[in-house]
C-alpha positions as CSV (number, residue, x, y, z in Angstrom):
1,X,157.0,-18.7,15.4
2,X,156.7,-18.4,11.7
3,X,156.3,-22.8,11.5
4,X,153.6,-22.5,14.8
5,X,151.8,-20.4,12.3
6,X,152.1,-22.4,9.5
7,X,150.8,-25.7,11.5
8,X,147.9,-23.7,12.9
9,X,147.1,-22.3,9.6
10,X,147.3,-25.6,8.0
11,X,145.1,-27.5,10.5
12,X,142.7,-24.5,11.0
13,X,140.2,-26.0,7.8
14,X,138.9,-24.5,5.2
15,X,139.1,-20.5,4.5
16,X,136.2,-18.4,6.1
17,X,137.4,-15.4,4.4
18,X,136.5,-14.5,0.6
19,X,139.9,-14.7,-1.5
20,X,141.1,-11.3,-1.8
21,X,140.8,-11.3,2.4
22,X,143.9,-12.4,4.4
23,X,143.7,-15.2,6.3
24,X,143.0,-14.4,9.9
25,X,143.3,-16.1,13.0
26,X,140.7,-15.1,14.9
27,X,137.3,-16.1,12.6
28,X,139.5,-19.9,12.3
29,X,139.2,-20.5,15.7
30,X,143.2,-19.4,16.4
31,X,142.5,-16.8,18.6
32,X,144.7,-18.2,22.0
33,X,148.4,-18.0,20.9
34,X,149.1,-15.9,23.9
35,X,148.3,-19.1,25.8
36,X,150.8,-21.5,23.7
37,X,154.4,-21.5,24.7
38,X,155.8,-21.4,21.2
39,X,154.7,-17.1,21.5
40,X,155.9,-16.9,25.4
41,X,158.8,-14.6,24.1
42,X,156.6,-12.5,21.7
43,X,153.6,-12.2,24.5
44,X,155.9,-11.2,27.2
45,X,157.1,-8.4,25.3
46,X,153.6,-7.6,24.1
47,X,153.1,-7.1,28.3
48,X,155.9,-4.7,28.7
49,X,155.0,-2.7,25.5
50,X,151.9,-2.0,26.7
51,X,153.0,-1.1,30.0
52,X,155.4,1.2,28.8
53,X,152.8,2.7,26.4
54,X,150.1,3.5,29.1
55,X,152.8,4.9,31.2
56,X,154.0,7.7,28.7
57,X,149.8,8.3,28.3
58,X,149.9,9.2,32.1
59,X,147.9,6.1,33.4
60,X,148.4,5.5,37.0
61,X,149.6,1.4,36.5
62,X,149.8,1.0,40.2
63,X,145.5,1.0,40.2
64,X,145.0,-1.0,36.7
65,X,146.5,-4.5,35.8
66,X,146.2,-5.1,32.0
67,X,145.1,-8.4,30.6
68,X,146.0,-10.3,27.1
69,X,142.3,-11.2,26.3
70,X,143.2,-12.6,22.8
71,X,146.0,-13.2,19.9
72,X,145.5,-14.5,16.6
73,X,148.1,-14.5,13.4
74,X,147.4,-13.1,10.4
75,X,148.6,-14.1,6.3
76,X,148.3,-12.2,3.9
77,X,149.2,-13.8,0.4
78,X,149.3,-11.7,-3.0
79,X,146.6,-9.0,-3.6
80,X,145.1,-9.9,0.4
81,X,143.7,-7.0,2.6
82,X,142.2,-6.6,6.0
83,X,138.6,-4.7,5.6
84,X,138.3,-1.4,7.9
85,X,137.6,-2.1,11.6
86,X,137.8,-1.6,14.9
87,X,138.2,-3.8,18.2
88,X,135.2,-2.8,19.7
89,X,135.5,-5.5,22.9
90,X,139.0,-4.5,23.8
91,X,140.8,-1.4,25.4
92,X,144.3,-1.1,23.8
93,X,145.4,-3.3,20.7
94,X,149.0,-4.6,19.1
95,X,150.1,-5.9,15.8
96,X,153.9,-7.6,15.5
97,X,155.0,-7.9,12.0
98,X,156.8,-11.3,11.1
99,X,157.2,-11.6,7.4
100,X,157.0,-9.0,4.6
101,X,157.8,-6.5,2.2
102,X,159.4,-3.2,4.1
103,X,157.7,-1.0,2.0
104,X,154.2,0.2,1.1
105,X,153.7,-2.7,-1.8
106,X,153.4,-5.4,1.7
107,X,150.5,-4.2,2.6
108,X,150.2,-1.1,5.0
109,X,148.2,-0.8,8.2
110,X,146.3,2.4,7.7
111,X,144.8,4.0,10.8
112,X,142.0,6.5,10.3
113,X,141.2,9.7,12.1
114,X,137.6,9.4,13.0
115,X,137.7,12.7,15.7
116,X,139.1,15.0,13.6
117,X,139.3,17.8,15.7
118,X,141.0,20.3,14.0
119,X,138.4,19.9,11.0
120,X,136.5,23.6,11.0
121,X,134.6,22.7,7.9
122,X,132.7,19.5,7.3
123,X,134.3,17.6,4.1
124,X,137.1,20.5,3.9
125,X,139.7,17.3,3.7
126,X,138.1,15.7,0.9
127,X,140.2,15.7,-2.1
128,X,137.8,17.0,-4.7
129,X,137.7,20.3,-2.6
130,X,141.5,21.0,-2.6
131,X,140.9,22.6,0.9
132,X,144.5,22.0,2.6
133,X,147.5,22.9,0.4
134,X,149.0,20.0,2.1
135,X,148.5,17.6,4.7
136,X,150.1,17.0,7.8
137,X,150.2,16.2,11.8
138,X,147.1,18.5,12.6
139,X,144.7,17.4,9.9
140,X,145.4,14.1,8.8
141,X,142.7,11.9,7.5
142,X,144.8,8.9,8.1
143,X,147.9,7.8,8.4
144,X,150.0,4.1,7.1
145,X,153.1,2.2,8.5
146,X,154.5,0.2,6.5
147,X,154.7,-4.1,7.7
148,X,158.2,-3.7,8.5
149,X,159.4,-7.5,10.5
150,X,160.6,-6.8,13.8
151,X,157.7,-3.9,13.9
152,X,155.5,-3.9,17.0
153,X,152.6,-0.9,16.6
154,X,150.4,-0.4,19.7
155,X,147.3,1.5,19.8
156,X,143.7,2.2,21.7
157,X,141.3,-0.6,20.2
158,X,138.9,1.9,19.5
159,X,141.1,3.5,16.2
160,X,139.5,2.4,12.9
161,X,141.6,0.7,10.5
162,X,142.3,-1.3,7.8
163,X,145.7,-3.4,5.9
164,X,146.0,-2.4,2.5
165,X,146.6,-5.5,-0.3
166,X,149.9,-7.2,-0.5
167,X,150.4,-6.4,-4.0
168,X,154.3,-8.5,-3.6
169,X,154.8,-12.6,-3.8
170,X,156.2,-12.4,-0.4
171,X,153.4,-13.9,2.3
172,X,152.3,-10.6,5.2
173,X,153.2,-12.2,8.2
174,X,151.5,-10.5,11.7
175,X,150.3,-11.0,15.0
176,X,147.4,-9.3,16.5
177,X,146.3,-9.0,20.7
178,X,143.6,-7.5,22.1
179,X,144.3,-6.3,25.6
180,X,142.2,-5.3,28.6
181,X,142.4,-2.5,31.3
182,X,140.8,-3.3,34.7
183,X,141.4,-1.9,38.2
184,X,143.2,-4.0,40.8
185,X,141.5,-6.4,42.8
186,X,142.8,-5.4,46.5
187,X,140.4,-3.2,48.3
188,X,143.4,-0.7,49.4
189,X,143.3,0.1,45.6
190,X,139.7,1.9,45.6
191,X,137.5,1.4,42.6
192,X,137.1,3.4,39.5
193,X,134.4,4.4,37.6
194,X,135.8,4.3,34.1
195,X,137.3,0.9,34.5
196,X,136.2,-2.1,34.5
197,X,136.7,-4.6,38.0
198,X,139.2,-7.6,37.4
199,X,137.6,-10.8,36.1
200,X,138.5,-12.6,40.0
201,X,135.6,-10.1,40.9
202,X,133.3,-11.3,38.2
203,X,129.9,-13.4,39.5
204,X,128.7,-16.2,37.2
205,X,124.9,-15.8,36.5
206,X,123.2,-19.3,38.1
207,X,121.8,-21.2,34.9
208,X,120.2,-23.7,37.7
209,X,121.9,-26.4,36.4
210,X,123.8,-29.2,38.4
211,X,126.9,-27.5,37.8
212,X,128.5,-24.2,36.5
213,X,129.5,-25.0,33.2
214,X,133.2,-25.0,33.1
215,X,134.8,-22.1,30.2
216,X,136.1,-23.3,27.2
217,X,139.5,-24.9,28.0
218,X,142.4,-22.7,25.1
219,X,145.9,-24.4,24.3
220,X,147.6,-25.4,27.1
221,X,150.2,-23.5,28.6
222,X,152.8,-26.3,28.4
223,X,151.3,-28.6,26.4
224,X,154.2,-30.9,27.2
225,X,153.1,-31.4,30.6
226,X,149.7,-32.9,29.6
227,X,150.7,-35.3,27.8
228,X,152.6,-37.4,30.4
229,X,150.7,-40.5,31.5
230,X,148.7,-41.0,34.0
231,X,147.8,-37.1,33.8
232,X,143.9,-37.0,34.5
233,X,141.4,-33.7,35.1
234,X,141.9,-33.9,38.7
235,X,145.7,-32.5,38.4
236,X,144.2,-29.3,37.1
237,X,143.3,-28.3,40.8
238,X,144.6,-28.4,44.5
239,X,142.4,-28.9,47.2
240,X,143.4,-27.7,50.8
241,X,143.3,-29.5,53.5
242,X,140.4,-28.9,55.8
243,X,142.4,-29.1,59.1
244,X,142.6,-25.4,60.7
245,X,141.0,-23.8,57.3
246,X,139.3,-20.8,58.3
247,X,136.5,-22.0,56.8
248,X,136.1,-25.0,58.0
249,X,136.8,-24.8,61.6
250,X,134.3,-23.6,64.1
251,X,135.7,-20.7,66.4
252,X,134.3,-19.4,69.5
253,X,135.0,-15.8,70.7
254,X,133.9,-15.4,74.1
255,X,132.7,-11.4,76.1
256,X,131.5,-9.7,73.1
257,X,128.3,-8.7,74.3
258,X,127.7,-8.3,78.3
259,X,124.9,-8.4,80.3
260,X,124.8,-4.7,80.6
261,X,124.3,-4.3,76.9
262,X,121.5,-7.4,76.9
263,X,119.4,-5.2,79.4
264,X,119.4,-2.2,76.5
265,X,119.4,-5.0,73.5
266,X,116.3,-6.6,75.6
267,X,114.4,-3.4,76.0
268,X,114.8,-2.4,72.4
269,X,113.1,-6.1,70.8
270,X,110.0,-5.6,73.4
271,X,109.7,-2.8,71.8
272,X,109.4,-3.8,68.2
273,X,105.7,-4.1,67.0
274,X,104.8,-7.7,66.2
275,X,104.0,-7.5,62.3
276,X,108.1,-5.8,61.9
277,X,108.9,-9.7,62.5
278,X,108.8,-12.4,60.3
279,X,109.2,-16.1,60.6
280,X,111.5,-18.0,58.2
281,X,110.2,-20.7,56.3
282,X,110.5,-23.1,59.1
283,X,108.6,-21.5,61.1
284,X,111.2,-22.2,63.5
285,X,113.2,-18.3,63.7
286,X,112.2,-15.1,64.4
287,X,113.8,-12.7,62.0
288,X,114.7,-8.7,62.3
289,X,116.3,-6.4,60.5
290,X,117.4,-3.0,61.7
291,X,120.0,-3.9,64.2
292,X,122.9,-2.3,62.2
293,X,123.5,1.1,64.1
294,X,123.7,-1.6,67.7
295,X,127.2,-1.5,69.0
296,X,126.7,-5.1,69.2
297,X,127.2,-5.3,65.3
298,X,130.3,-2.7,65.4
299,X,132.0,-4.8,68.0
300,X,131.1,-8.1,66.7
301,X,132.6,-7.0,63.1
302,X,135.8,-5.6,64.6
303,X,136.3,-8.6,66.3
304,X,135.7,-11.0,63.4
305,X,138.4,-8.6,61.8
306,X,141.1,-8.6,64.5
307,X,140.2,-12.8,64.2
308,X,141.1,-13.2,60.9
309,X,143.9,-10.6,60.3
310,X,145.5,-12.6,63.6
311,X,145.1,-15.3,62.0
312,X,147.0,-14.1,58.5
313,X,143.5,-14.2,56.6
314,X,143.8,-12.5,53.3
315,X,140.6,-9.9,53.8
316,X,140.9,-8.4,50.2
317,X,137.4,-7.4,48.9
318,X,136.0,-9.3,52.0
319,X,131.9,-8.5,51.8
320,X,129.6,-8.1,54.5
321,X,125.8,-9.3,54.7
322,X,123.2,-7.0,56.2
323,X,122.8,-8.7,60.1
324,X,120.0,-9.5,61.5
325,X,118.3,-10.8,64.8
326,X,117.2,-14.1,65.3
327,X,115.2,-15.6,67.9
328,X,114.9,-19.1,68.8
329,X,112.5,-21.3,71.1
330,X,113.8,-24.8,71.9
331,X,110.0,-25.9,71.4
332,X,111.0,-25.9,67.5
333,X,114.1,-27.1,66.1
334,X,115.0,-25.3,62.9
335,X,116.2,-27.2,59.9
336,X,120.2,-28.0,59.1
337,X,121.3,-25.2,56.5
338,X,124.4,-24.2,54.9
339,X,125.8,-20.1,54.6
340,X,125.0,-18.3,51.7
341,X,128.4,-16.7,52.1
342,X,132.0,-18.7,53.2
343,X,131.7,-17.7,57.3
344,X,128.3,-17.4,59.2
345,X,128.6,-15.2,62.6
346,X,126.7,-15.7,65.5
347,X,126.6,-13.2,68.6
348,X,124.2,-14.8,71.2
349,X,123.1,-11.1,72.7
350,X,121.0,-12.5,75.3
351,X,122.9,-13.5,79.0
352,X,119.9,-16.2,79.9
353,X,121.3,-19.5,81.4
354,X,119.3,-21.6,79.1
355,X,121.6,-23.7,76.9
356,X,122.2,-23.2,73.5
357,X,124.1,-25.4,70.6
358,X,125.5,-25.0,67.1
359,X,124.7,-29.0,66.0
360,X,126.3,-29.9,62.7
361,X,124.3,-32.4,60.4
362,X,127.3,-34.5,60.0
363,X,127.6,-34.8,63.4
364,X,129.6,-33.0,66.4
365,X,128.1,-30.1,68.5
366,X,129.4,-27.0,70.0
367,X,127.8,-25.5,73.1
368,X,127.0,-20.9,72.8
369,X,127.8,-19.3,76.0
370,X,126.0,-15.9,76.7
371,X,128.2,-13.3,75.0
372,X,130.1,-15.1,72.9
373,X,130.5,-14.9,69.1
374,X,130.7,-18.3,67.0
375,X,132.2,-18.1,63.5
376,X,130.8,-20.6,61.4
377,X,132.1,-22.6,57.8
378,X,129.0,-21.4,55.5
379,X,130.5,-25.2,53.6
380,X,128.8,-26.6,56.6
381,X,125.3,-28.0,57.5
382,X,124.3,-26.6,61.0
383,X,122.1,-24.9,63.3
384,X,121.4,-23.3,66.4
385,X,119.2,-25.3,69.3
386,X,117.7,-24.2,72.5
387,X,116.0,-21.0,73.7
388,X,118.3,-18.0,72.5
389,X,118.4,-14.3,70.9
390,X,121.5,-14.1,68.5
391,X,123.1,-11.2,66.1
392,X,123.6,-13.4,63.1
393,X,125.5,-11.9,59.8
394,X,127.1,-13.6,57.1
395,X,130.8,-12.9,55.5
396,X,132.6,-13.8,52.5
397,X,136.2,-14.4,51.7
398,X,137.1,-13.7,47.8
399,X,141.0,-14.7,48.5
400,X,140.1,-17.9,50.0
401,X,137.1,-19.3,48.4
402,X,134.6,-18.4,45.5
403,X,131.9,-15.9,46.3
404,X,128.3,-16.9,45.4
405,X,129.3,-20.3,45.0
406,X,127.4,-21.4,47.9
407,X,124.7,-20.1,46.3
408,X,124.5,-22.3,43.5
409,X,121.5,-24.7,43.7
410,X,124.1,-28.0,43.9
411,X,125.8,-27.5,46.6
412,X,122.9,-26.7,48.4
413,X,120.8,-30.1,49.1
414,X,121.6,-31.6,52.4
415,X,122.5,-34.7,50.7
416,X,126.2,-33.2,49.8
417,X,128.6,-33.8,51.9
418,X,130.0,-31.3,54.2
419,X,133.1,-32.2,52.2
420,X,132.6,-31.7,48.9
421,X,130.8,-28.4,49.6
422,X,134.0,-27.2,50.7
423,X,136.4,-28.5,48.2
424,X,134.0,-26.8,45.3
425,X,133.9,-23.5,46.8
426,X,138.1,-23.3,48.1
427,X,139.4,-25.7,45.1
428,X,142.7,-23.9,43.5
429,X,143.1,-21.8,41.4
430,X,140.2,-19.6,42.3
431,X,140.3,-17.8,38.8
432,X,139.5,-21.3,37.5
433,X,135.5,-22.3,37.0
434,X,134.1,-24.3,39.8
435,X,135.5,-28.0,39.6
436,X,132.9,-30.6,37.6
437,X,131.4,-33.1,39.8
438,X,133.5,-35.7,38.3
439,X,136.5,-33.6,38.7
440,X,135.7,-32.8,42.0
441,X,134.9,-36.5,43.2
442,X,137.6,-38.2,41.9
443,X,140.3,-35.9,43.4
444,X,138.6,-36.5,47.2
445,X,138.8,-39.8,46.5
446,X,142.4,-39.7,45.3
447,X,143.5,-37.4,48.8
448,X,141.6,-39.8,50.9
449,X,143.4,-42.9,49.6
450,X,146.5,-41.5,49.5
451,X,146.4,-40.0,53.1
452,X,145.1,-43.6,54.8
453,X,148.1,-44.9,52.8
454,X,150.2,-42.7,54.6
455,X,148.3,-42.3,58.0
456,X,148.8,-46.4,58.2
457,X,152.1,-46.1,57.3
458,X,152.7,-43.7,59.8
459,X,151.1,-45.2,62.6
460,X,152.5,-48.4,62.7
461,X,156.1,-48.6,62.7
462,X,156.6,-52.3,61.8
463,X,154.7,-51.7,58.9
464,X,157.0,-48.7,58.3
465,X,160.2,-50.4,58.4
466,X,159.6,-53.8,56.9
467,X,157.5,-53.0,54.2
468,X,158.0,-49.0,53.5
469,X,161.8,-49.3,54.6
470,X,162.5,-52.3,53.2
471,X,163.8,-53.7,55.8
472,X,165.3,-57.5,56.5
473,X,162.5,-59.7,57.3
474,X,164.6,-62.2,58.5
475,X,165.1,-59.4,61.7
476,X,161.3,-58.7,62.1
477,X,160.3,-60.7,65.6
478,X,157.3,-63.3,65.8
479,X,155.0,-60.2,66.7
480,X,156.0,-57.9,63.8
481,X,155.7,-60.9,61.5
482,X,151.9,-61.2,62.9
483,X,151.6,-57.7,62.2
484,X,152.7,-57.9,59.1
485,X,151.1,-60.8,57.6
486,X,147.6,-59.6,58.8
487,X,148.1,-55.6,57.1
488,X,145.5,-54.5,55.2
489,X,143.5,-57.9,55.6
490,X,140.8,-56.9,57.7
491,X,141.4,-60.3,60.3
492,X,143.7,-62.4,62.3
493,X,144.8,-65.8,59.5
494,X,147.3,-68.2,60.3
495,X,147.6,-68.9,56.2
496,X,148.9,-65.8,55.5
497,X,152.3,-63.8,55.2
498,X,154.5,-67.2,54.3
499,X,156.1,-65.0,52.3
500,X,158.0,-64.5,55.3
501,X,158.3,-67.6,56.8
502,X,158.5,-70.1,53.7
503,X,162.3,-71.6,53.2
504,X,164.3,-68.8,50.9
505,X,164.1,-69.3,47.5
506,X,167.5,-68.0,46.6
507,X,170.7,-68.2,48.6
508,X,173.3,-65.4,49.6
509,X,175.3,-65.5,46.4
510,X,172.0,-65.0,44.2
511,X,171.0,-62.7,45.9
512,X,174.4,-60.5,45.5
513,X,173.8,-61.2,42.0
514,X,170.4,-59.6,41.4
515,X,171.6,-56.6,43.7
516,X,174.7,-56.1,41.6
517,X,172.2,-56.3,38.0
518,X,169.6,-53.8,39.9
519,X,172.2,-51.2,40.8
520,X,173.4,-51.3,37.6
521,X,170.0,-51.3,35.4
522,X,167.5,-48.9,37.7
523,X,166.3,-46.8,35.4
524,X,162.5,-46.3,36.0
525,X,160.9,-44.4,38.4
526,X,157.1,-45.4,39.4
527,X,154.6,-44.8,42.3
528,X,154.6,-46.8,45.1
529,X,151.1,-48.5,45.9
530,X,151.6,-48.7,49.6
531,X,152.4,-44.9,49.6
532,X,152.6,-43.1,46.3
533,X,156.2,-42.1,46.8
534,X,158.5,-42.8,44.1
535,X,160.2,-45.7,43.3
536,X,163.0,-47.5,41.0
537,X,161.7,-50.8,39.1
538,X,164.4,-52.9,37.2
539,X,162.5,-55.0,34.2
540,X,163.8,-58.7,33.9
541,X,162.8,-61.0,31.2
542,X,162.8,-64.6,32.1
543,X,165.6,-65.6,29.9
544,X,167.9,-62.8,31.7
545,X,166.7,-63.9,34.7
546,X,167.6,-67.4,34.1
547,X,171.0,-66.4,32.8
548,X,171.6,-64.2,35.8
549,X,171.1,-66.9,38.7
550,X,170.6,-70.3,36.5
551,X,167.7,-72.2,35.0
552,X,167.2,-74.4,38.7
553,X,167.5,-71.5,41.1
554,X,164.8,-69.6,38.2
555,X,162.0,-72.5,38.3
556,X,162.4,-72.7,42.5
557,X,161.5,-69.0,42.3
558,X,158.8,-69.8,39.8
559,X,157.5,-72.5,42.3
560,X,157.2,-70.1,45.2
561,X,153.7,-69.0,44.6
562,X,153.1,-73.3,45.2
563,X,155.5,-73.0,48.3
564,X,153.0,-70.6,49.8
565,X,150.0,-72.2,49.3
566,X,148.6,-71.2,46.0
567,X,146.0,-73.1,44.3
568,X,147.9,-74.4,40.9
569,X,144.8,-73.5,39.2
570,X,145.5,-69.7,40.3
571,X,148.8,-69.9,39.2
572,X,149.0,-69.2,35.1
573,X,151.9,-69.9,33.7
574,X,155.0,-67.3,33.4
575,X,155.6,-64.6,35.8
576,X,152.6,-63.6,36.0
577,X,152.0,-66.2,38.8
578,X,154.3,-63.1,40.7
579,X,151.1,-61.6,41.3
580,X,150.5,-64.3,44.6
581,X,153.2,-63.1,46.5
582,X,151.3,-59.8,47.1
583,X,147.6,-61.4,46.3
584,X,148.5,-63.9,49.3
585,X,149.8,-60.8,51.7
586,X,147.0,-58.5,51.3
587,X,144.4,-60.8,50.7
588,X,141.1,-58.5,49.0
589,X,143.4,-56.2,47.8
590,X,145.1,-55.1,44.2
591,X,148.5,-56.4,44.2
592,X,151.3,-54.2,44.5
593,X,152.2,-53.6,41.0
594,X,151.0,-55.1,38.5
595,X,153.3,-57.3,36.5
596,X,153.7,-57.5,32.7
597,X,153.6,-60.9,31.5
598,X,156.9,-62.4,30.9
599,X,158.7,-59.9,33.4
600,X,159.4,-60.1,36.6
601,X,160.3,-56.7,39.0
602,X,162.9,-56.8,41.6
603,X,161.9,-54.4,44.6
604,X,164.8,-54.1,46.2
605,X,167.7,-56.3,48.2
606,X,165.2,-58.3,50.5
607,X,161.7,-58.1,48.2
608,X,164.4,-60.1,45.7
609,X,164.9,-62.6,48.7
């Protein structure tokens, strides 16, 4: 830890601190050490201190988490001090002493009793009045520990203090945090007044720009990790799939309201005075408010519970909208609009035969019996058609997606995809910002290739054992070979696939050699292009290759790209002229791999044939 320090010291820049002032993390922008896996060891038992400290101070641990909010080193040189202070935007602070003098000459922490409750006269501590004969545990003015190495102190932020100067050659070495008390997040934990809710509850305020801006990224937490190629932004989050998501799927409860209850709901509405209805901006919907004490709401909210908790639905902190009565007349159709929370419920009260339809903007409908309750994806553009009278209230989901994203002005215009709407608000982990656009798009993009990669693969089975398997094209029968020589080309050509069908360019034996030299040299392990999975590569320079199966057998495999039907003029020299094999099969498409230029890549037993 001591050479972490040093390295962040050193590459911190210039001092912002006056030279009598120890050099502190936390005004040089190395404040995030709790985040970098050279401190895991001190930080986790940091966590446990504090723990144990709040215990023996009679907190209730099982309604508060506790949260490392910062960490920040400290140096202290000769004749270096820390200024009195407090941490005013912390609950409970640390210091962990590294390096230094065990006595009072490294510098002591002094901690100051502001309270002073056992003070009957102001100033009766001072020393210029003599007024205790000694001082001790009830009347302290302050009191000092000495920077001991291997010393963890733990206190409440809110204690003023100050380091005294290191008056010894021998560098102050310490670590400060800053922690945080909140309550839990689950709703079976209550809330309390004197703490603060934990950040996952926290709303951003909209700034009305395209996007949320996303926090300040700190140190990694394995740096290591991001650092290996081919890592990119969109590895920072998981999208899940929309198949069966609660909130994307459209579900259909049927009896929740009768026709019974529509004769009372019915009688009620006739008897609400015009001007207590408004229209919505379509002009489409007659709105009402003031149907909450209607057992139609109880029972549509219990059943939206017993739904979702059948369904294993995490309902943790789940938040109800205010419901409301909506009236429809097919003469109007209202405009397509997405939820302002994850689910949108619809009860259609009314028991008229009239039809009536949720229609989605990106296409699909579902048909609304009388008495049943549709649950909506807010993530969706929708609406209701035809002549109906629905309890409509909105829900949201804080374990599954991010409340009051849907909210935010760009995810809103009817241009955005269904799709992305969805992968913004449920994107993983939650406690991260909101994806950026970029982000966002290029990690659909990525799942979509990769699943019609797969799907294809999937589906067709010649294409799964010839060219995923690897399997002998010398077995594949005249209507696999079609199959195969057409994948991925978007049409029926009789020029293509002679990979398959030209005269072998290497005989048995060669072939047993190249084998023999693969087993022995696979070392690399790279994506596959047809479906992402891994796969060993063996590099082979020309003059190994030539060595392996002979300069002639070499320049007929160099000639194979001629053999097919390559124009010579495509064909540069080297082996880069390997790139026709797959140019030639997949004919509009990237090649396979690419290969370097004066290598060649042996895919296997029968690619090598």
């Amino acid at each position: 830890m001591l050479h972490a320090i040093d390295a962040l010291r050193r590459n911190s820049g210039a001092q912002r601190t006056s030279p009598t002032s120890s050099w502190t993390g936390d005004v040089h922008n190395v404040d995030r050490i709790h985040l970098d896996p050279a401190f895991d060891w001190l930080t986790r038992q940091v966590g446990a201190q504090a723990l144990e400290y709040l215990g023996a101070l009679g907190h209730n641990l099982s309604k508060t988490d506790v949260y490392i909010q910062r960490a920040w080193p400290i140096v202290a040189a000769r004749d270096q001090r820390v200024a009195r202070h407090a941490h005013h935007t912390a609950h409970l602070s640390a210091v962990y002493y590294l390096a230094g003098s065990r006595d009072a000459a490294g510098g002591q922490i002094r901690f100051f009793n502001d309270g002073k409750p056992n003070q009957v006269a102001p100033g009766i501590d001072s020393d210029m009045t003599a007024g205790y004969s000694e001082h001790h545990a009830l009347n302290y003015g302050s009191a000092v520990y000495a920077p001991v190495p291997g010393r963890l102190i733990l206190f409440p932020a809110k204690l003023s203090h100050s380091v005294e100067p290191n008056t010894t050659d021998d560098p102050r070495i310490s670590i400060s945090f800053d922690l945080v008390i909140t309550s839990r997040g689950g709703a079976e934990d209550g809330r309390h007044e004197f703490l603060m809710p934990p950040p996952v509850l926290w709303s951003r305020v909209d700034r009305g720009e395209s996007a949320p801006a996303p926090a300040p990224a700190g140190p990694a937490r394995h740096p290591a990790f991001v650092t290996v190629p081919g890592y990119q932004p969109i590895d920072d989050y998981a999208l899940p799939s929309r198949e069966g998501h609660p909130l994307w799927e459209t579900t259909l409860l049927p009896h929740v309201s009768s026709p019974a209850a529509w004769a009372q709901y019915r009688a009620a509405l006739d008897g609400i005075a015009p001007e207590d209805w408004w229209r919505d901006h379509s002009g489409a919907l007659l709105l009402w408010q003031g149907c909450e004490p209607w057992r139609a709401w109880q029972d549509a909210v219990a059943r939206v519970h017993a739904h979702l908790r059948n369904h294993d639905v995490p309902l943790a902190d789940a938040g109800l909208g205010t419901p409301q009565i909506q009236r429809r007349s097919g003469a109007l159709e209202p405009p397509f609009q997405r939820g302002r929370k994850h689910l949108c419920a619809y009860l259609r009260i009314d028991h008229d035969e009239t039809p009536c339809m949720i229609e989605f903007a990106e296409g699909g409908a579902v048909p609304v019996a009388p008495g049943t309750l549709a649950i909506v994806a807010g993530a969706r553009l929708h609406r209701l058609t035809g002549d109906s009278c629905v309890l409509h209230f909105q829900l949201d989901l804080p374990a599954l997606a991010r409340i009051n994203a849907l909210g935010h002005s760009g995810l809103q215009p009817a241009e955005v995809l269904d799709t992305t709407v969805f992968a913004a608000i449920a994107a993983q982990p939650l406690a991260a910002p909101m994806p950026a656009p970029e982000a966002l798009f290029d990690k659909i993009r990525w799942i979509d290739t990769r699943d019609r990669r797969r799907s294809r693969s999937a589906l067709c089975p010649t294409v799964q054992r010839l060219l995923i398997d690897h399997g002998d094209p010398q077995t594949a029968s005249a209507a696999e070979l079609a199959i195969v020589r057409n994948y991925g080309t978007g049409g029926d050509s009789s020029d293509r696939g002679r990979l398959f069908i030209a005269p072998g360019a290497l005989d048995a034996a060669a072939c047993a050699e190249l084998r023999a030299h693969a087993d022995a040299h696979m070392t690399s392990v790279v994506p596959d292009t047809v479906d992402d999975l891994p796969e060993y590569q063996v590099n082979l320079s020309l003059d190994g290759l030539s060595d392996l199966i002979g300069a002639e057998r070499t320049a007929t495999l160099l000639a194979l790209p001629e053999s097919v039907g390559a124009p010579p003029a495509a064909a540069p020299s080297g082996y880069e002229r390997d790139q026709h094999f797959p140019a030639r099969l997949f004919a509009g498409h990237p090649p396979l791999h690419p290969v370097p230029r004066r290598s060649v890549r042996l895919y296997g037993q029968h690619r090598a044939q």
